[in-house]
TORRO-793391 format. One record per residue: residue in one letter; x, y negated, z negated of N, C-alpha, C in turn. Coordinates in steps of 0.1 Angstrom, whole numbers, plus 5000, padded with zeros to 4 digits. Each point is the difference from the previous one (the first is absolute). Layout:
BEGIN
[r 'A' [X Y Z] [X Y Z] [X Y Z]]
...
This chain:
BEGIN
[r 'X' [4878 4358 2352] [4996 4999 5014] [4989 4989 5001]]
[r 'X' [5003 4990 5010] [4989 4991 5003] [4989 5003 5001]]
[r 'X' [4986 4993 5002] [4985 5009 5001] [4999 5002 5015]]
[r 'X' [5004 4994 5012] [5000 5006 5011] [5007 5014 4999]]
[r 'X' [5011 4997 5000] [5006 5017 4999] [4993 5011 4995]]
[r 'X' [4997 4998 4988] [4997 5005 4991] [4981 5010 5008]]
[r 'X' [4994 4984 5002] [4988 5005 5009] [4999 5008 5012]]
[r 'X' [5014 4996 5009] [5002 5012 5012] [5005 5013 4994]]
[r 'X' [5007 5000 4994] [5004 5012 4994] [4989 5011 4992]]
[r 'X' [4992 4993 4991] [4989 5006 4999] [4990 5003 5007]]
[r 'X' [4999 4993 5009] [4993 5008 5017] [5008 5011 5011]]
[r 'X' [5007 5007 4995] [5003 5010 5006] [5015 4996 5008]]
[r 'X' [5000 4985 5001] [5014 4999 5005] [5013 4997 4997]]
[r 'X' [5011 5003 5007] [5014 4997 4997] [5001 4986 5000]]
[r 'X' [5009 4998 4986] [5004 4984 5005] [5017 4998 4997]]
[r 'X' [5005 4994 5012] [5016 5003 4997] [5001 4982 5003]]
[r 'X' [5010 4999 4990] [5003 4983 4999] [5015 4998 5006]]
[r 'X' [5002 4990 5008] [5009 4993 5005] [5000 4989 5001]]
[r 'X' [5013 4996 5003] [5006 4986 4999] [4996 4993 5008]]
[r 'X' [4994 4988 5003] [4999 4987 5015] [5009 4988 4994]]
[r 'X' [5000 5001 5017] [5002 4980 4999] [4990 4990 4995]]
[r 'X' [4992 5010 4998] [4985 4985 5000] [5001 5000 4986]]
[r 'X' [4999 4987 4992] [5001 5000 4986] [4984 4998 4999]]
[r 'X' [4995 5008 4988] [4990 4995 4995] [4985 5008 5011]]
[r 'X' [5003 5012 5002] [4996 5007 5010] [4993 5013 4996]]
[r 'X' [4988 5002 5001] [4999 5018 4996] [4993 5006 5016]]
[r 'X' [5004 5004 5004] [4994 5010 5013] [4999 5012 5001]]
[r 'X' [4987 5006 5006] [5000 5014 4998] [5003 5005 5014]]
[r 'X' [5007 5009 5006] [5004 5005 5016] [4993 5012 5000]]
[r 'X' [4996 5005 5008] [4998 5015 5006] [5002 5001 5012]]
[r 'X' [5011 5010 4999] [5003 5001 5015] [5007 4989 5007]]
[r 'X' [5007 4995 4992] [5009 4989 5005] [4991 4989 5005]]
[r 'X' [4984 4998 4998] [4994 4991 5002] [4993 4992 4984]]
[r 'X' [5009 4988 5004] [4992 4990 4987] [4985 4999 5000]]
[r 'X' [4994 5006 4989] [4981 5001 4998] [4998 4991 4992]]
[r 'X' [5010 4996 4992] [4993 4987 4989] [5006 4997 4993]]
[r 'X' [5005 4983 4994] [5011 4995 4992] [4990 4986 4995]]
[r 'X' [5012 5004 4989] [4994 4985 4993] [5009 4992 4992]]
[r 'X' [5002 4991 4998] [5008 4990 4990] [4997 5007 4986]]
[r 'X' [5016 5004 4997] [4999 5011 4986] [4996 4990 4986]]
[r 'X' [4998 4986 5000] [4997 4994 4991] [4987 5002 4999]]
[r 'X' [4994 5004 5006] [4984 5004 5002] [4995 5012 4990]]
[r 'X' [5016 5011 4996] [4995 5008 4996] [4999 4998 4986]]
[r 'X' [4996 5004 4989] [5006 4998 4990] [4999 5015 4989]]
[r 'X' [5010 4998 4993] [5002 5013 4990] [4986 5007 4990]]
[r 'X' [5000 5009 5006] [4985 5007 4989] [4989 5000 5005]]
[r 'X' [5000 4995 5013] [4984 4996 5006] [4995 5016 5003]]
[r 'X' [5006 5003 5009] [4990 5016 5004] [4995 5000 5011]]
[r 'X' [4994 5014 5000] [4996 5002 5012] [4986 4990 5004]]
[r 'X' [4995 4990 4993] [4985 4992 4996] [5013 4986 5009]]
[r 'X' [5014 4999 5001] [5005 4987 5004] [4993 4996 5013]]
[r 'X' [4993 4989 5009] [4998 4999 5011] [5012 5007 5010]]
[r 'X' [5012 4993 4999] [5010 5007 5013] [5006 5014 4997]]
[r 'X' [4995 5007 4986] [5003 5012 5003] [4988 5007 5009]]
[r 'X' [4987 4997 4997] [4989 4997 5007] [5002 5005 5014]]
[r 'X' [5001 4986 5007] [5007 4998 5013] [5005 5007 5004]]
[r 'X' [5015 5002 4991] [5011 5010 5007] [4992 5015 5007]]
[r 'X' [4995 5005 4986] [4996 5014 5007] [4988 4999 5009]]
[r 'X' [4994 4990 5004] [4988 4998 5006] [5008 5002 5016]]
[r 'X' [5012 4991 5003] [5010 5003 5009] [5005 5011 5001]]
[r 'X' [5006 5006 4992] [5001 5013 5001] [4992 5013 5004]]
[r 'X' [4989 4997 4998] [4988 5006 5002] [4995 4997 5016]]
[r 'X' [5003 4991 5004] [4995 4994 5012] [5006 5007 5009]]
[r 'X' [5014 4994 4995] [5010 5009 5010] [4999 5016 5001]]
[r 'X' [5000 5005 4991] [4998 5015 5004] [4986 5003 5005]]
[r 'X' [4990 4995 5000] [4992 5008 5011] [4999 4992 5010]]
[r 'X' [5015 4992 5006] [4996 4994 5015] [5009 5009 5006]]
């Protein structure tokens, strides 16, 4: 599991992976609204929950649920 996944998942949430057209793409949706993506070359293998854009991600995540 990538370290974004891996980081939302160990925060209490689901993470279900699908296919895009967009190459080279990681987005997280809730609620069918895009909360935050990044150029997957950004991520890289082993970093963790300490990666800045897994960081980010759930910071988005976070946002979004208490708006």
């Amino acid at each position: 599991m990538d370290p974004t996944r891996a980081a939302i998942a160990c925060s209490g949430h689901v993470v279900i992976t699908q296919k895009t057209e967009k190459h080279e793409a990681c987005e997280v949706y809730i609620d069918s609204k895009r909360v935050w993506s990044c150029n997957i070359k950004g991520l890289q293998p082993g970093d963790g929950h300490s990666h800045p854009l897994c960081v980010e991600a759930l910071k988005a995540i976070k946002a979004h649920r208490a708006s």
